[in-house]
C-alpha positions in Angstrom: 87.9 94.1 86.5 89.1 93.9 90.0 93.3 94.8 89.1 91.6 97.6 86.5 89.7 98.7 89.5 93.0 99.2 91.4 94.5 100.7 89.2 91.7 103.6 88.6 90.9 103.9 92.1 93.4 103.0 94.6 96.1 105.7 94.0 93.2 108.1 94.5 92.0 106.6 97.5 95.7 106.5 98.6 95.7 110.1 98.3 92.4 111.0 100.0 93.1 108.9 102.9 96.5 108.8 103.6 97.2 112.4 102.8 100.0 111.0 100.2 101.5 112.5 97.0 100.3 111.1 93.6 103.3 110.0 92.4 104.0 108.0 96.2 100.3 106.6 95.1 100.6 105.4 92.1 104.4 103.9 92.8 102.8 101.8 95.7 99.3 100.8 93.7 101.9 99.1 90.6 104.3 97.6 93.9 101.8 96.1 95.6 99.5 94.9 93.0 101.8 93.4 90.6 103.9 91.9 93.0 100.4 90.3 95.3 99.4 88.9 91.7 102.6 87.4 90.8 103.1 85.6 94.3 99.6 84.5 94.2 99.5 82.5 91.0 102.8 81.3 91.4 101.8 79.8 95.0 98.5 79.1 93.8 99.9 76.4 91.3 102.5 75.3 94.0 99.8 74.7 96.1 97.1 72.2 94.1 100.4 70.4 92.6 102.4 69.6 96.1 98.6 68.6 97.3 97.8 66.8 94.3 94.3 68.3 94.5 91.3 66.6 92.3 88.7 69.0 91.2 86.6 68.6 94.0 89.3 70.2 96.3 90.0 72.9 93.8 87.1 74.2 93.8 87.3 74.0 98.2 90.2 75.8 97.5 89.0 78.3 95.8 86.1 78.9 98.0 88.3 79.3 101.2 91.2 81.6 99.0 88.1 83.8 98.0 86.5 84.1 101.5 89.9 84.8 103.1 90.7 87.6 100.3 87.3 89.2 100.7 87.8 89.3 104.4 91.2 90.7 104.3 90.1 93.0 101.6 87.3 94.2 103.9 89.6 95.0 107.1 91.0 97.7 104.7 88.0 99.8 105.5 88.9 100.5 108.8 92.1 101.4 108.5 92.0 105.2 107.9 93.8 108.4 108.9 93.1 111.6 110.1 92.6 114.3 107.4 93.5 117.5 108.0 90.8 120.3 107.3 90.7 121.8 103.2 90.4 125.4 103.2 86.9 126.5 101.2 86.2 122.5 101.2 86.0 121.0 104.8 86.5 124.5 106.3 85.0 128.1 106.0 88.4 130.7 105.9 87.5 131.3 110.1 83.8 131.9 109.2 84.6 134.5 106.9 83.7 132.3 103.5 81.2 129.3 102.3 81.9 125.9 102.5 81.9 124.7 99.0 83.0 128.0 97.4 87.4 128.2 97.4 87.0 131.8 97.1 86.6 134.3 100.6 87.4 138.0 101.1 90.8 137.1 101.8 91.6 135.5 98.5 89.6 137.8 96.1 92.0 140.5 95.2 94.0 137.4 93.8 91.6 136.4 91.0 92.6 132.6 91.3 91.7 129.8 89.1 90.8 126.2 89.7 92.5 125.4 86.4 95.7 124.2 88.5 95.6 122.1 91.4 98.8 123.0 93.8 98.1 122.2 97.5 100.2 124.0 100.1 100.0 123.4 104.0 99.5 126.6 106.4 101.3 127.1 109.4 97.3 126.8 110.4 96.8 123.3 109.4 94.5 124.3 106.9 95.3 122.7 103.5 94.6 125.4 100.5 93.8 124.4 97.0 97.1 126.7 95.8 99.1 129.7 97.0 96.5 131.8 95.5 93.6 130.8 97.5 95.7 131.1 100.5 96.5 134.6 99.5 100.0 134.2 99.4 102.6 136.8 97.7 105.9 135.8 97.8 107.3 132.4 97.4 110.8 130.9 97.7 112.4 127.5 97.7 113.7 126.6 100.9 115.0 122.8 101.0 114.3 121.3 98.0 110.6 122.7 98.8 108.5 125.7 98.1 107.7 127.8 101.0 105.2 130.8 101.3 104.9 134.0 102.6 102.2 136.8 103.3 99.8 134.5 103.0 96.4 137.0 103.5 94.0 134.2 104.3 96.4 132.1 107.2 96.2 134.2 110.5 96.4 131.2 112.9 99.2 128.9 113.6 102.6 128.9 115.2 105.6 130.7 113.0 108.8 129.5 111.9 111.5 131.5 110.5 113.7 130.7 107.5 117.2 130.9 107.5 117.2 134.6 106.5 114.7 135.4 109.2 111.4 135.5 107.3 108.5 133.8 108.8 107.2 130.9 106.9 103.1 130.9 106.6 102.9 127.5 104.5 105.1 125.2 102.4 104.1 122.9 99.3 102.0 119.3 99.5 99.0 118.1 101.5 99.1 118.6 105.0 100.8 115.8 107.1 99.0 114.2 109.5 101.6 112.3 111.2 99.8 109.2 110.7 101.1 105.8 110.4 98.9 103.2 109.9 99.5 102.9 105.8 102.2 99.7 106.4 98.8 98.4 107.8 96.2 98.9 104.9 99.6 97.4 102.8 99.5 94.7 105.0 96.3 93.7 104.3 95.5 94.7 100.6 98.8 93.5 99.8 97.7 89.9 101.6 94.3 90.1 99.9 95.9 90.0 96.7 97.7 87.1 97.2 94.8 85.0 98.3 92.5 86.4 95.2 95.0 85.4 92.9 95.6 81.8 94.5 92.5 80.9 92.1 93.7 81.7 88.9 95.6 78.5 88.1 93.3 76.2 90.1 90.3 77.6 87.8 91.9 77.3 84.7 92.9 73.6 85.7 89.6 72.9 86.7 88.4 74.0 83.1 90.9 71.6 81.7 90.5 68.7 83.2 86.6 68.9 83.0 86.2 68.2 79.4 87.4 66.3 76.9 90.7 66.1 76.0 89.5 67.5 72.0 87.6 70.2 73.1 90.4 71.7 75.8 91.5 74.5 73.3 88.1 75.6 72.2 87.4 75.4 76.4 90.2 77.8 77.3 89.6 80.1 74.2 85.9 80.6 75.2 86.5 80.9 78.8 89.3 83.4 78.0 87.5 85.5 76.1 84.0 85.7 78.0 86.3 86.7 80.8 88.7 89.4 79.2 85.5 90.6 77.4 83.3 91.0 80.7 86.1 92.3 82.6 86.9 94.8 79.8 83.9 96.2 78.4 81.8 97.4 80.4 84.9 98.7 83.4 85.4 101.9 81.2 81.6 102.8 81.6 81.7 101.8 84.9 84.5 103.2 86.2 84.4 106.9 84.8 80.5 107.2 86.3 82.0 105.5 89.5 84.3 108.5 89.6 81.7 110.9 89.0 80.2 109.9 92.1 83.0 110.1 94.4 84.1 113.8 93.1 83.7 116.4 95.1 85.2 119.2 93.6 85.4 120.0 89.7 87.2 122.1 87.7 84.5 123.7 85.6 86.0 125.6 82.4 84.4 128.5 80.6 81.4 126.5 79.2 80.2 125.3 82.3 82.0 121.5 81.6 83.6 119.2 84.3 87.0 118.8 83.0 89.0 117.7 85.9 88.1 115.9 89.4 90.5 117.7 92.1 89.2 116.6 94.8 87.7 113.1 96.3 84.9 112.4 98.3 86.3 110.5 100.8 83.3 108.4 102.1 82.2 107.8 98.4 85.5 107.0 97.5 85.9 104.6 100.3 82.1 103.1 99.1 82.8 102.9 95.4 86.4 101.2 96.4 84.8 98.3 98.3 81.6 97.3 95.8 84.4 97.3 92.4 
């Protein structure tokens, strides 16, 4: 349940708090995850056969790997950047619209939809759910990127010119920080992982050489599947009202339905994260 977790929520948490692209996320979440798993087990077994451990010091060993991995896990939490304000979200288009709503008087000749989710960065530092709800009406790539101009709803900000003299009012992707501290939260997640999964072969020795030798296979079958079962099951269920409490902002089609989560919560995010 805990590497399912990971996989569901860490490349959105990624993305939330780091300010990071998904495809950046989800590159780092497989990296880091697989590669902390594979190192743990494989120094995990190292460990009890160069120590020649009985069960009674397996099971220390596990204690001490767990407590370790939970504390490691826990200094994650306060590691965190600075997000930058989200236009109709965080911040109220200059006082002119509702936090909660994406749509102000600058934006509403545009007729824009939710139905797309393409953040762009303001010269501002406002992030904007997509050139339309920045009120932007022209668009060019410049750089391998997109950049934006005429943007009705970005007023503030210092102004850049292109190489053909036009004045740039936002460009493609999340707004960027400048923070640094995500080789940190690696650092220790990635470190975590290797201590949690220190206890896999110690266990599944310990459930070997507990019974007798006839009744090993039947031992590893059951314990297999009571933990495949309970780590399988009930995560779906779990997991997708997990992420109902950490949206913040829906895309709601035509019959009033939730279809897509475009936007994270961060503080729930960061709560759900930590209990799965």
């Amino acid at each position: 349940m805990t590497f399912k977790s990971s996989a569901v929520f860490l490349p959105q948490y990624l993305q939330t708090r780091f300010l990071i692209t998904p495809r950046s996320a989800s590159v780092f979440t497989g990296v880091f995850t697989l590669l902390g798993i594979i190192f743990g087990r494989f120094c995990g077994g190292i460990i009890v056969q160069r120590m020649q451990m009985n069960n009674k010091n397996k099971l220390k060993f596990l204690v001490i790997a767990s407590f370790v991995s939970t504390l490691l896990f826990l200094l994650t939490f306060f590691v965190k950047c600075e997000t930058a304000k989200f236009a109709g979200i965080t911040d109220d288009y200059d006082r002119l619209g509702i936090i909660g709503n994406l749509t102000a008087p600058c934006n509403v000749p545009c007729g824009c939809t939710t139905s797309a989710y393409n953040p762009i960065c303001g010269r501002d530092e406002i992030q904007y759910f997509s050139p339309c709800f920045a009120g932007c009406r022209a668009t060019k790539m410049l750089r391998n990127k997109k950049a934006y101009y005429n943007c009705s709803c970005i007023k503030e900000g210092l102004t850049t010119a292109d190489t053909e003299g036009q004045y740039i009012d936002a460009v493609s992707g999340t707004c960027n920080t400048g923070c640094l501290k995500l080789p940190l939260f690696f650092a220790f997640y990635f470190t975590a992982t290797i201590f949690s999964s220190f206890c896999s072969i110690p266990s599944i020795l310990i459930a070997i050489q507990s019974v007798p030798p006839s009744w090993k296979s039947m031992c590893l079958g059951l314990m297999l599947t009571v933990w495949r079962f309970t780590g399988s099951v009930p995560s779906p269920i779990f997991f997708a009202a997990a992420l109902d409490f950490t949206c913040k902002f829906w895309d709601i089609n035509e019959c009033g339905e939730k279809v897509n989560c475009w936007i994270f919560n961060e503080e729930n995010l960061v709560y759900t994260f930590k209990t799965t």
